[in-house]
N, C-alpha and C positions, 0 to 999 in steps of 0.2 A: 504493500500500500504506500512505504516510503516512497516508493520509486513513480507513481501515477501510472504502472503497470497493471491493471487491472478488467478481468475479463469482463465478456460483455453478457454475462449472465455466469451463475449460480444456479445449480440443479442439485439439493442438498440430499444426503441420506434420507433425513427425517426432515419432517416443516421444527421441530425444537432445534437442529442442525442449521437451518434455512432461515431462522428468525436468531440467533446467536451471529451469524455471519452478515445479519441484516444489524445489529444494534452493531457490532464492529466497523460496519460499510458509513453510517450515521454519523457513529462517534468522529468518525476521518473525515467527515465533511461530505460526502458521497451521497448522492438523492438518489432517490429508488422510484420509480422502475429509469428517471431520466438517463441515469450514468450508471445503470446499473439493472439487470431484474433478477429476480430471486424466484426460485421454487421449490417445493420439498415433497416430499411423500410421506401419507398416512394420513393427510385430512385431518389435524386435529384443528383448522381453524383458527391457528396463532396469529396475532397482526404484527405487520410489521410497527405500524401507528393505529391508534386508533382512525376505525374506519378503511383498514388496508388490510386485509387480511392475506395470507403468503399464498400465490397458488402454488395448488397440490393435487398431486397425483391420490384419488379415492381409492384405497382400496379394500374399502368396504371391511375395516377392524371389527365391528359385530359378527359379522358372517362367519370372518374366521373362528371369533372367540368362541360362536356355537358351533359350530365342525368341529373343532380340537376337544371342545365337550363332550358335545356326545358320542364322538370314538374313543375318549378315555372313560366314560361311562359303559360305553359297548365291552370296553376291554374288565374294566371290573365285573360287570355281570357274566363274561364269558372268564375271568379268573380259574373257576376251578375244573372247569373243562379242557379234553386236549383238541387243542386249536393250532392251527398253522397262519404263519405269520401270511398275509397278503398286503402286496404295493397296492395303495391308494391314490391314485391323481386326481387332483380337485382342481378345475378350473374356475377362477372368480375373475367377471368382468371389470377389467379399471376403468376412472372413469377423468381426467385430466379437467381440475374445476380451478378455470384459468379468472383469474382475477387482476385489479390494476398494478401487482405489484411486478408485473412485464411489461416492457414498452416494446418499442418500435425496434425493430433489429441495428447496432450501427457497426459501424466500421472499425475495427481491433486493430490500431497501430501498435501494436506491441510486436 
């Protein structure tokens, strides 16, 4: 950030990852989405300011939380039976809930 090399977006792990890189990007003087956009995954809704919230990649935290349930539920009730283990694939729709904290694409002289 010393140096005014700085990309032209952020795509954070997490939006708590994405909003930490945004109060850094702030403190330096950096405006968002102007000089900057930010985005993060899991939808928790974090702003960057009030009234800005980070976009983020949905991916639908509830759904998961009840899928990992009720297969650890499945697996306690089949506990003391002999069971063989089987791969499960779970596909879940994401859903990219784009908000102002992206601007207009610019130009990276770095």
């Amino acid at each position: 950030l010393k140096q005014g090399n700085i990309p032209t977006a952020i795509f954070a792990s997490y939006d708590d990852v994405a909003l930490g890189a945004a109060e850094v990007l702030k403190a330096s003087g950096y405006r968002i989405p102007e000089d900057i956009s930010i985005c993060g995954i899991d939808y928790t809704q974090r702003q960057v300011i009030p009234g800005m919230p980070i976009s983020s990649v949905n991916c639908h935290i509830e759904t998961q939380v009840d899928i990992a349930i009720n297969t650890l539920l499945r697996k306690i009730a089949n506990d003391n039976k002999l069971t063989t283990t089987a791969v499960q694939n779970i596909n879940l729709k994401t859903e990219f809930m784009i908000t102002n904290s992206i601007g207009p694409a610019r130009v990276n002289n770095c």
